[in-house]
C-alpha positions as CSV (number, residue, x, y, z in Angstrom):
1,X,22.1,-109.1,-94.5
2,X,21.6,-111.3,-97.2
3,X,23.4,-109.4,-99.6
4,X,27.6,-110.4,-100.0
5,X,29.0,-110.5,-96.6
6,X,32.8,-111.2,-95.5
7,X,32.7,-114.0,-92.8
8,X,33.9,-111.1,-90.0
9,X,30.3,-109.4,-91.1
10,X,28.4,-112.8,-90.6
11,X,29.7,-113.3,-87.3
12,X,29.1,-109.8,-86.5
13,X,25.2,-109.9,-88.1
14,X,25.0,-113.3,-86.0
15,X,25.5,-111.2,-82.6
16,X,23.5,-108.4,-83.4
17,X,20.8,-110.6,-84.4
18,X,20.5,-113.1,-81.2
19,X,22.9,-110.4,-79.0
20,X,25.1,-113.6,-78.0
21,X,28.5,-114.0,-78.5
22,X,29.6,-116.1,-81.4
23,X,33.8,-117.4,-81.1
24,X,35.2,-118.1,-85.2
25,X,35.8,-121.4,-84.2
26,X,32.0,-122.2,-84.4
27,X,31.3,-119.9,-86.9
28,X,33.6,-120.9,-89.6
29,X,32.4,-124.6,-89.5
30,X,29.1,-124.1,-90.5
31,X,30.4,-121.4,-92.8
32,X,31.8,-124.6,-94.4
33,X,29.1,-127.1,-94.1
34,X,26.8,-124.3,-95.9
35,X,29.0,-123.9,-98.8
36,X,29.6,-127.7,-98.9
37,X,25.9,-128.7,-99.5
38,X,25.2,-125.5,-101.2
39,X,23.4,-122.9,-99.3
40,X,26.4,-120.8,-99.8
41,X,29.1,-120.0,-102.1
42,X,32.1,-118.0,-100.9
43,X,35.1,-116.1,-102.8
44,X,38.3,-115.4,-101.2
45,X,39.9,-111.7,-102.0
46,X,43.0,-110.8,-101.3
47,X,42.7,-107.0,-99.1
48,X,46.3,-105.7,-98.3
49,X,47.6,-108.3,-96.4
50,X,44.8,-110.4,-95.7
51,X,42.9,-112.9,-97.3
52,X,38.7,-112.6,-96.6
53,X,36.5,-114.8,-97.3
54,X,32.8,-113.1,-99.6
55,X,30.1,-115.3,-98.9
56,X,26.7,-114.8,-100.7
57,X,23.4,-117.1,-100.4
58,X,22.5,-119.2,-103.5
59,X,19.5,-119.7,-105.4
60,X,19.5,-123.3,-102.8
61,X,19.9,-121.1,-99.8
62,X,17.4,-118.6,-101.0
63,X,14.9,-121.5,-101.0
64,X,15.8,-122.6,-97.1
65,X,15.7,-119.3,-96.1
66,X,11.7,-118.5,-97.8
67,X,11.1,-122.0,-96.7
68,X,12.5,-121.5,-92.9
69,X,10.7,-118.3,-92.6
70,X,7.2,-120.1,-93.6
71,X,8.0,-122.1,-91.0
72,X,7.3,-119.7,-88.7
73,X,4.5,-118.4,-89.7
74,X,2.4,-121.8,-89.5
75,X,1.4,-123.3,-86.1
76,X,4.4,-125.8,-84.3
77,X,2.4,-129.3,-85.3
78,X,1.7,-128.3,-89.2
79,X,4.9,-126.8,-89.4
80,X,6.6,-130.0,-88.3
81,X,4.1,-132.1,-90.4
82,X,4.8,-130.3,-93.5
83,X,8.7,-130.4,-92.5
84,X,8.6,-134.1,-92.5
85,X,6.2,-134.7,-95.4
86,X,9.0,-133.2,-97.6
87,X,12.1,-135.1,-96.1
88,X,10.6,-138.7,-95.9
């Protein structure tokens, strides 16, 4: 999923992924705080009718992603140490 998705694909990757229901309105937000600060960009094509909205992860969001999914692999305490090492 971490290829070029249109918004309607994240939301959809979003459900299948935690099988909850996810309304635009939240979605679309963080969408936009992504691509503010980076993690994100998006390009907006014109399809018939409709405008949609590509969004692909950037070299930033890459990084957050590897870095999120380390996370995970470390025991809660270190991973929290090493979180807050980095951030002070």
């Amino acid at each position: 999923m971490f290829g070029t998705q249109s918004s309607y694909s994240v939301i959809k990757e979003m459900e299948r992924v935690t099988d909850q229901s996810f309304h635009p309105r939240i979605v679309y937000p963080l969408l936009y705080k992504l691509e503010e600060d980076g993690f994100i960009s998006g390009e907006c094509v014109q399809k018939d009718r409709k405008r949609i909205k590509y969004y692909s992860l950037t070299e930033k969001g890459r990084e957050l992603l590897n870095r999120t999914g380390k996370l995970f692999e470390l025991p809660l305490r270190a991973a929290l140490q090493d979180f807050l090492k980095e951030n002070l």
